[in-house]
C-alpha positions in Angstrom: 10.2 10.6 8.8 6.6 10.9 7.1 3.2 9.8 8.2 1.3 6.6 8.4 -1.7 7.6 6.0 -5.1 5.7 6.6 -6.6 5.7 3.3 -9.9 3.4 3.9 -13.6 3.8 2.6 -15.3 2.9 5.9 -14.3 6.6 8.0 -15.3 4.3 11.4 -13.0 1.6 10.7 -10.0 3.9 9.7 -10.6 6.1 12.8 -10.4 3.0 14.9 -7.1 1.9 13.2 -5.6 5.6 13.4 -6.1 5.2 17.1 -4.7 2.5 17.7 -1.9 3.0 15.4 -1.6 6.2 17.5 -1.1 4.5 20.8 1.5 2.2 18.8 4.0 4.2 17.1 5.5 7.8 17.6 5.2 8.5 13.7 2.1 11.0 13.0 -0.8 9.0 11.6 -3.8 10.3 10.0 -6.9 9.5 7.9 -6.7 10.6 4.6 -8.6 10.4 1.3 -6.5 10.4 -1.0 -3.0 9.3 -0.2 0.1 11.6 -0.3 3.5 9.0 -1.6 5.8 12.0 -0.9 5.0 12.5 2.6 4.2 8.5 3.6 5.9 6.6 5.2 3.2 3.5 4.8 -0.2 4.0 3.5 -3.1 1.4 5.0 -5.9 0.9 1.8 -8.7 -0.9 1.3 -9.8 -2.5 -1.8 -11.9 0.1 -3.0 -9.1 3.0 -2.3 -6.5 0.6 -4.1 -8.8 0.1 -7.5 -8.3 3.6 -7.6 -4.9 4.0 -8.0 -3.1 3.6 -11.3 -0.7 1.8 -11.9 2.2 1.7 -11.9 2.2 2.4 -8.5 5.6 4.6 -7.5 5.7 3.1 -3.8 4.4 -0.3 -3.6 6.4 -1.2 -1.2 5.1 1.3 1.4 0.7 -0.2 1.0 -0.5 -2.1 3.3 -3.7 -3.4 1.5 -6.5 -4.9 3.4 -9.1 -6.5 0.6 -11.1 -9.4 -0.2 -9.3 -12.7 -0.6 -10.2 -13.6 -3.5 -8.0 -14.6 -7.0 -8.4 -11.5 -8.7 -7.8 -9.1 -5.6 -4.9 -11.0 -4.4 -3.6 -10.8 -8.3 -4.1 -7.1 -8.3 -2.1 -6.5 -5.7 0.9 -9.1 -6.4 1.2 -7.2 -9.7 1.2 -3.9 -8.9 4.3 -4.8 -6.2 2.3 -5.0 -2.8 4.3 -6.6 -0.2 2.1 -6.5 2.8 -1.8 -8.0 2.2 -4.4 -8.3 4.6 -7.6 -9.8 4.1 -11.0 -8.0 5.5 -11.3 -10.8 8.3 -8.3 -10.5 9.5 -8.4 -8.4 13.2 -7.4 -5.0 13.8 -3.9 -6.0 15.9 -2.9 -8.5 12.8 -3.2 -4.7 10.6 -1.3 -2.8 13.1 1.3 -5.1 13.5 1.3 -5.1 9.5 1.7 -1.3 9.3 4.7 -1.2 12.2 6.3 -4.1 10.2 6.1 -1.9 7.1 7.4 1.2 9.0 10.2 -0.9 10.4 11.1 -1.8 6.6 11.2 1.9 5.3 13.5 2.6 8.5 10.8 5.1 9.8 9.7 3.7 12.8 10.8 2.6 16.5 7.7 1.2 18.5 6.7 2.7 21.8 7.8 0.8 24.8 5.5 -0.6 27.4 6.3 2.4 29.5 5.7 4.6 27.0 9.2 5.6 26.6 11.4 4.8 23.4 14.0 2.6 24.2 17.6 3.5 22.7 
């Protein structure tokens, strides 16, 4: 199934997302430094994680990439394959229904239910 990997240069900002990713999804999410394409699922980056990755990326399809919206960052990321872009404004519950939209697309995912049961 993999992880949802929070890969972010602000540690408050990706421990606030892992949470409420947590209380959003029954797939293991957890911070991470540097992320691991083998055992993801979806990896959450910033901008500055991102400009460290080279290309070409092997899973583009599993970033979801929260940057600057400007030309050039918005370029970056169409090029290297990114399907899911965020900007730094945008709130918290826009990224985690990013991420679950992204998890839904690689088939790894069912949301929790409002009474904290899956449904079937």
């Amino acid at each position: 199934m993999g992880s949802i990997q929070v890969a972010m240069s602000d540690a408050a900002r990706a421990d606030a997302l892992r949470a409420m990713l947590a209380r959003s999804t029954h797939v293991p999410v957890q911070c991470v430094e540097c992320p691991d394409f083998n055992s993801a699922c979806v990896v959450v980056m910033d901008g500055e994680r991102f400009g460290t990755m080279t290309p070409p990326l092997t899973h583009p399809e599993r970033i979801v990439l929260i940057t600057r919206n400007d030309a050039g960052h918005l370029r970056e990321a169409w090029e290297a394959g990114v399907n899911s872009v965020l900007s730094e404004q945008d709130p918290m519950n826009t990224v985690v229904l990013a991420v679950l939209a992204a998890c839904l697309r690689t088939g790894t995912t069912r949301p929790k239910s409002a009474g904290g049961r899956n449904e079937h």
